[in-house]
N, C-alpha and C positions, 0 to 999 in steps of 0.2 A: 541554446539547445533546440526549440520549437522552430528557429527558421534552418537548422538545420536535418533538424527531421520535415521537415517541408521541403526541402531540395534534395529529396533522397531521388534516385531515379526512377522512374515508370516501373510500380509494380510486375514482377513478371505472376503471369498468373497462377493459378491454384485450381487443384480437382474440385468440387463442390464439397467434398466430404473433408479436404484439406482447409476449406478456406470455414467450414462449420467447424471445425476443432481450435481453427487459428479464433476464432471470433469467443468460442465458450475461453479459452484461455485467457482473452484482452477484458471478457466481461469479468472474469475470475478479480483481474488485477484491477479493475476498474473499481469494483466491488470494495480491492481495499485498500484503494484510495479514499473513497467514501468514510471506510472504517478509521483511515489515517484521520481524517479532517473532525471526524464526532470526540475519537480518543484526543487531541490536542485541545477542541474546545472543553471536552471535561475537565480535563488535566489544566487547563487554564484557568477552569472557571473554580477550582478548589485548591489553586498553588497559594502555598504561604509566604512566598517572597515574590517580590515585586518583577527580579531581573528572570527567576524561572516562569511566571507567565506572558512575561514578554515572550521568552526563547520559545516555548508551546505555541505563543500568534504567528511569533516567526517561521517557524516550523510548518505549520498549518497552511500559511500561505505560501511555503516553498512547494508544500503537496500539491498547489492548485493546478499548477503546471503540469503535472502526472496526471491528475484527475482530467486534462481536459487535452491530452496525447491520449487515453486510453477511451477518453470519449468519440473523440476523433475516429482514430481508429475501429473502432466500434459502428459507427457509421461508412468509414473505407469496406469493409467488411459485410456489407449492409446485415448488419446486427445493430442488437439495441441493449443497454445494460440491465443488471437483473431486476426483477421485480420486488423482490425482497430489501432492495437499496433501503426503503425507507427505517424498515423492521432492523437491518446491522447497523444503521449510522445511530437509533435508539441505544441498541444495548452494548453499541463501541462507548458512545458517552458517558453512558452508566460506570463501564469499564475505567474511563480514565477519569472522571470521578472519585471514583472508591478508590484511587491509584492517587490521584493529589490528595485524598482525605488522609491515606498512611501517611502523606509528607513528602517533602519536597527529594530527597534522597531515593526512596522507591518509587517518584513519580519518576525522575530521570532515568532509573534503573529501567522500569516498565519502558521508555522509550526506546533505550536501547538494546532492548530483548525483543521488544517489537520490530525494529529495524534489521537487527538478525535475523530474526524468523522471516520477516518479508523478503531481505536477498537471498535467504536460502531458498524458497519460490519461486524469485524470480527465476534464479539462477537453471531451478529445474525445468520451470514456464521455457527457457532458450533452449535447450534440449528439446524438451517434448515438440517445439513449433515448426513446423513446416521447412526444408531446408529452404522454400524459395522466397518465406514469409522474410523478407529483411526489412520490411519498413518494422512490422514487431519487433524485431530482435534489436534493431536500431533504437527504438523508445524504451527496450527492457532493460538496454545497454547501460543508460543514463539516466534510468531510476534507481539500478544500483549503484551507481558511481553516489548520486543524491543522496539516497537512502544508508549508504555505508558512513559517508559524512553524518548525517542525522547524528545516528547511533555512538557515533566516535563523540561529539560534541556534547552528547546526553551525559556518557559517561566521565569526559572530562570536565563536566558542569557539576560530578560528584554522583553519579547517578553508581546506584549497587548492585552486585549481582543479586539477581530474585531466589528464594528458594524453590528448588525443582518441581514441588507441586504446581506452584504458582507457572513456572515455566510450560510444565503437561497439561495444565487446564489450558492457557493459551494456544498451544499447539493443537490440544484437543478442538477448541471452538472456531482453529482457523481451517482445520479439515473440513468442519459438518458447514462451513460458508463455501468452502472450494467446491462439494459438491451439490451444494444446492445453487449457486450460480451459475456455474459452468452451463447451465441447461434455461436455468427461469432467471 
């Protein structure tokens, strides 16, 4: 997938005000790829079976690919990711942590709620982006295909549905990142 987002063709260009909207969106996602990579290390670092913290390394290192198309990107754009990176990969770890401490069952579940709510994102990320932004939409294209798989394999690894608080808090903490990224 990366050497084919590398042979996309010559950017066509963008307003400056088009190309500041495409870059807060790419830092948006960049952002939580970061939040991907912390939530799989906690989640690894507190699974009780062996083959589910492998699947969480696995996982983790499937995200690095995303992490480093959105970094990319980010620099295509000459943008830079958000400053707050360090402060969400903290309290994403925390997150998937407390998410392998309930057990291996609501650790998978938490994966695949999370990979939900991220292609719903994305999904909106392709809409809101610039109609000429196609190297974006290219890279958003193929984190959902990615990221749809994650969450299929979470849940076929036994992973539960969450209850809906738990579901709203998530949703909640993923807004108040959307918009403090977008900008820092």
């Amino acid at each position: 997938p990366a050497s084919k987002l590398a042979a996309e063709s010559n950017a066509v260009s963008m307003s400056p005000t088009e190309q500041k909207h495409a870059a807060g969106l790419m830092r948006i996602n960049h952002t939580g790829e970061v939040c991907a990579q912390a939530l799989y290390a906690g989640q690894a670092s507190t699974a009780n079976l062996a083959q589910v913290r492998e699947a969480m390394e696995e996982a983790a290192a499937e995200e690095v690919d995303h992490l480093a198309w959105c970094e990319q990107r980010l620099q295509e754009l000459d943008s830079r990711p958000s400053l707050f990176n360090p402060l969400w990969y903290a309290l994403s770890f925390g997150m998937g942590a407390a998410a392998g401490l309930a057990g291996d069952k609501w650790s998978l579940g938490f994966v695949a709620e999370t990979e939900k709510q991220v292609c719903d994102h994305l999904e909106e990320h392709l809409e809101k982006l610039p109609e000429s932004d196609q190297r974006s939409k290219a890279v958003l294209e193929q984190m959902i295909v990615d990221e749809r798989h994650h969450g299929e394999t979470a849940t076929e690894a036994g992973g539960v549905p969450l209850p809906p608080p738990v579901k709203q808090a998530m949703l909640a903490m993923s807004k108040v990142m959307k918009k403090t990224t977008y900008r820092v």
